[in-house]
C-alpha positions as CSV (number, residue, x, y, z in Angstrom):
1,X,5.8,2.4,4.5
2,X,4.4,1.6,1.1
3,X,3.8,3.9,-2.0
4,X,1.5,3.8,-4.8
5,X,2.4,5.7,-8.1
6,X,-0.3,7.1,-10.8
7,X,0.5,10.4,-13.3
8,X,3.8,10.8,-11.8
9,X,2.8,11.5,-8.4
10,X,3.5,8.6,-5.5
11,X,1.3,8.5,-2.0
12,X,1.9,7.1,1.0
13,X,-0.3,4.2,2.1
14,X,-1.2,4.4,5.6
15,X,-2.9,3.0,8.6
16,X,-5.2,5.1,11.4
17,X,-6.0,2.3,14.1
18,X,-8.1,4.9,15.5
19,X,-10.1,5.6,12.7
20,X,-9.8,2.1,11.1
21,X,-9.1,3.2,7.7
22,X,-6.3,3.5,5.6
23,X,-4.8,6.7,4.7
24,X,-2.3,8.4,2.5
25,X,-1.2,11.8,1.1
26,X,1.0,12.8,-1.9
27,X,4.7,12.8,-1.8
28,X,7.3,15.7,-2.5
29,X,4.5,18.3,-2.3
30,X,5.2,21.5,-0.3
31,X,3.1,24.0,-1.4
32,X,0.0,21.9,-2.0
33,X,-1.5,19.3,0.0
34,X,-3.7,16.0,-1.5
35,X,-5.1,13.4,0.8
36,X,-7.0,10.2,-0.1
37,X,-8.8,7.4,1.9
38,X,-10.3,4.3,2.3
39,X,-11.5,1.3,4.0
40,X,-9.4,-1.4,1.5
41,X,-6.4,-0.6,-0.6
42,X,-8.5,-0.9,-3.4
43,X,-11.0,1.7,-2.3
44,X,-8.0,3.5,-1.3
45,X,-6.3,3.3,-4.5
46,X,-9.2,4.5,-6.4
47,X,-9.5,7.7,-4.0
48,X,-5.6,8.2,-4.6
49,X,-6.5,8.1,-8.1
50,X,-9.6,10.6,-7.8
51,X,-7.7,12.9,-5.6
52,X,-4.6,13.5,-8.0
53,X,-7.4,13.7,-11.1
54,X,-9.2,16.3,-9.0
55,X,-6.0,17.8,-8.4
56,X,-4.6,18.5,-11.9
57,X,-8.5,19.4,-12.8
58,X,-8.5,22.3,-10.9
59,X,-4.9,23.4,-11.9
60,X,-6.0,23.3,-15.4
61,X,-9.8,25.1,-14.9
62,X,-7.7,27.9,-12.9
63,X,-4.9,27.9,-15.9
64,X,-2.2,27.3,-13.6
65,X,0.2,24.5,-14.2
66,X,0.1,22.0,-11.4
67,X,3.1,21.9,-9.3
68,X,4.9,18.4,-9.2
69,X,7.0,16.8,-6.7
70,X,10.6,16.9,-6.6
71,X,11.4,19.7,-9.2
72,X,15.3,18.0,-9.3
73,X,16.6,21.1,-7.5
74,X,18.3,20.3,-4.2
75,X,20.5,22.7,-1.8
76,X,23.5,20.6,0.0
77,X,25.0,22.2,2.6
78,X,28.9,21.1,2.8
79,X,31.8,21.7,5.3
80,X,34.0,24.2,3.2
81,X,36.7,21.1,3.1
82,X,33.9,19.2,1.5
83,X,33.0,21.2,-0.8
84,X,37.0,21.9,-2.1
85,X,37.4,17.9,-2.1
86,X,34.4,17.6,-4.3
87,X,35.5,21.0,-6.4
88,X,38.9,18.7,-7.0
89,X,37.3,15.4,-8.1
90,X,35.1,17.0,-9.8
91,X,37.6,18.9,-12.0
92,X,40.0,16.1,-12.1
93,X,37.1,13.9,-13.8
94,X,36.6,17.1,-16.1
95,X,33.2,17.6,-15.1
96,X,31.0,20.0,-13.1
97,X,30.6,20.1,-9.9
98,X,26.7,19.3,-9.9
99,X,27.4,16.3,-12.5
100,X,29.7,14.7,-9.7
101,X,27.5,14.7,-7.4
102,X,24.7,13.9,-9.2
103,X,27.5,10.7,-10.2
104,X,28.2,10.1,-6.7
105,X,24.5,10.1,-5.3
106,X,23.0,8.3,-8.0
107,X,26.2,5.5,-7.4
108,X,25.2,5.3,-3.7
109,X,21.9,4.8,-4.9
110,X,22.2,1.8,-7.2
111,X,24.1,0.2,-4.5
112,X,21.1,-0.3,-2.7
C-alpha cells in the first residue's frame, strides 16, 4: 500500500477495480473519518488535499481543535514475566520503564 502525507496527516492510496477509481482515507483516525478520490493520483492527491483542508475548516468554524492521528499514547499488554524483565532493564539502564521501550521499539525500527 502507498501513503501520501500533507499537514501532518498520511492517506492511504487505493484501488476500487469495481469502481475504477482510486481511493484513500486518512490514517490513525478513530473517532473521525476523511475519505478522498479520484480517477489519477493527481486528481486524487488534490482531493486528499481538499479533504484534510475541509477537515481542519470545520474544526476551526466549530472551535474545536481537530483531532490528529497517533496522539503517542499506546497500551502494551505484557505477560507479567515480560513486564518484570523490562521493569529490570529498564532500572538497570537507570531509566523509566516507558523510555526503554520507547529505546527498544524505536531500535527495532531503525533496523528496518
Amino acid at each position: 500500500m502507498r501513503y501520501m502525507k500533507y499537514k501532518g496527516y498520511t492517506g492511504s492510496v487505493d484501488y476500487s477495480e469495481e469502481d475504477n477509481c482510486l481511493h484513500g482515507r486518512v490514517q490513525g483516525m478513530v473517532k473521525d473519518c476523511i475519505t478522498y478520490e479520484g480517477s489519477t493520483i493527481d486528481e486524487l492527491a488534490e482531493d486528499f488535499h481538499d479533504a484534510v483542508d475541509d477537515y481542519l475548516n470545520m474544526c476551526h468554524e466549530k472551535g474545536i481543535p481537530p483531532r490528529r492521528p497517533y496522539s503517542g499514547t499506546v497500551n502494551v499488554r505484557l505477560s507479567p514475566d515480560v513486564h518484570y524483565r523490562v521493569a529490570m532493564m529498564a532500572k538497570e539502564k537507570g531509566i523509566t520503564i516507558n523510555a526503554f521501550i520507547r529505546y527498544a521499539v524505536t531500535k527495532e525500527l531503525d533496523a528496518l
